[in-house]
MARPAFI-870771 format. One line per field, with one value per residue (C-alpha): residue in one letter; x, y, z. Coordinates in steps of 0.1 Angstrom, whole numbers, m for minus. Example, Ala and Ser with C-alpha at 12.3 -4.5 7.8 and 13.67 -1.06 7.14 Angstrom:
# residues 2
type = (A;S);
X = (123;137);
Y = (m45;m11);
Z = (78;71);
# end
This chain:
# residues 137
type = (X;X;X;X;X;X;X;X;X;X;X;X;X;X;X;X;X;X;X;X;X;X;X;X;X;X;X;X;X;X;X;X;X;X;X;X;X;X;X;X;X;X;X;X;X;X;X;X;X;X;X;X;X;X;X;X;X;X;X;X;X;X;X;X;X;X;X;X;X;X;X;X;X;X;X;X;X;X;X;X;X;X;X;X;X;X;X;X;X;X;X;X;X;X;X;X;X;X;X;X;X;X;X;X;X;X;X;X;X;X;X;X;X;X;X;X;X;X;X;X;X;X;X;X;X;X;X;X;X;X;X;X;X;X;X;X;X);
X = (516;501;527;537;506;511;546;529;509;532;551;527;529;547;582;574;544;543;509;505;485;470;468;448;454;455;471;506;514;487;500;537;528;505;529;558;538;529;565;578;561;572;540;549;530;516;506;479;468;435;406;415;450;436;411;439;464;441;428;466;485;453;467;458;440;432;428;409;404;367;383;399;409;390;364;349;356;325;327;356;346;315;338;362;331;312;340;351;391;389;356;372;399;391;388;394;379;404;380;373;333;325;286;267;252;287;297;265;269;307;298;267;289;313;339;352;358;357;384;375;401;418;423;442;470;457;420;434;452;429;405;435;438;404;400;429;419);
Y = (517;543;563;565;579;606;612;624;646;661;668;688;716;751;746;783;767;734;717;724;697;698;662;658;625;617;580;584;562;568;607;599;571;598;623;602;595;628;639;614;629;665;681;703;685;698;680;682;654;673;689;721;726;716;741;770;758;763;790;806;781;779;751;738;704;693;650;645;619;620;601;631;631;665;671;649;654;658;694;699;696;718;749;752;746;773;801;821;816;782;778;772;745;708;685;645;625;596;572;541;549;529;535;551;578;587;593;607;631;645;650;672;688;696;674;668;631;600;576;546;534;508;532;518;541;539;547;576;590;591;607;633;638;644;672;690;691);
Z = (m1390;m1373;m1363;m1401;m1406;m1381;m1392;m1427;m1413;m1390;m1422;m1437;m1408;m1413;m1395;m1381;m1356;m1349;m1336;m1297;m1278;m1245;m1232;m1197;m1184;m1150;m1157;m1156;m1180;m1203;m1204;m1206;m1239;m1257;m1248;m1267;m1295;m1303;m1297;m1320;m1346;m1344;m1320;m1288;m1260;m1227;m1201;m1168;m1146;m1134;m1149;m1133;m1144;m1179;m1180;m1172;m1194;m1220;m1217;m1209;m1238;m1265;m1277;m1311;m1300;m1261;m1254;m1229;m1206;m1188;m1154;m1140;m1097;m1096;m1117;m1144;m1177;m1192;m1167;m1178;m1217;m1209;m1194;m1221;m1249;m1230;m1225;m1252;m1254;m1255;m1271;m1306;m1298;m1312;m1282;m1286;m1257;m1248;m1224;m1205;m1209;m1237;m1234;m1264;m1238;m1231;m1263;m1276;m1242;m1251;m1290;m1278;m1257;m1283;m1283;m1319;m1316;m1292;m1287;m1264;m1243;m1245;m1278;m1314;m1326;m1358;m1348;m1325;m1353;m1377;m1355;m1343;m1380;m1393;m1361;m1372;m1409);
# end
């Protein structure tokens, strides 16, 4: 099971800091079932619904890895992605793109844009993990 799998990782982490991540979401839902899932395992989540409150709360927070939905209410993600990659305090931070744009372009278009990883959406826990594992590595 997936969650297994994130539970051993979550293990290995220094009880002193425990993984922060930034999860921009605007789907309700979506936000409050990654949010559990990482919580589950140990991780301190923070959450924003829009592109803009994402961008500030990472550059305030640094958090240790962002997921990012490119559907945001404000901005597009791919903007949003672009900002953080191109400013210097947040420049550094792994970013996993959680999407419904399953197109080649897309993906092609967030990797060159610096985006550590892709998810497509409806994603696989498994998948997901292993992807939030190999960033933080």
């Amino acid at each position: 099971m997936g969650i297994q799998l994130f539970a051993t990782y979550s293990e290995t982490g220094s009880s002193a800091h425990k993984t922060l991540f930034l999860v921009i979401e605007d789907d309700p839902l979506l936000r409050e079932s990654l949010t559990e899932l990482l919580k589950l395992n140990g991780f301190r989540i923070v959450e924003a619904g829009d592109g803009q409150t994402g961008i500030k709360l990472a550059q305030s927070l640094q958090p240790d890895c962002i997921l990012l939905d490119l559907r945001l209410p404000d901005t597009d993600g791919f903007a949003v992605l672009r900002r953080m990659k191109k400013e210097e305090q947040t420049a550094q931070i792994p970013v996993v793109v959680l999407s419904g744009f399953s197109r080649l372009e897309d993906q092609e278009l967030a990797l060159e844009l610096g985006a550590a990883a892709y998810v497509v959406k409806p994603y696989n826990i498994d998948e997901l993990v292993t992807q939030i594992r190999r960033v933080l590595e």
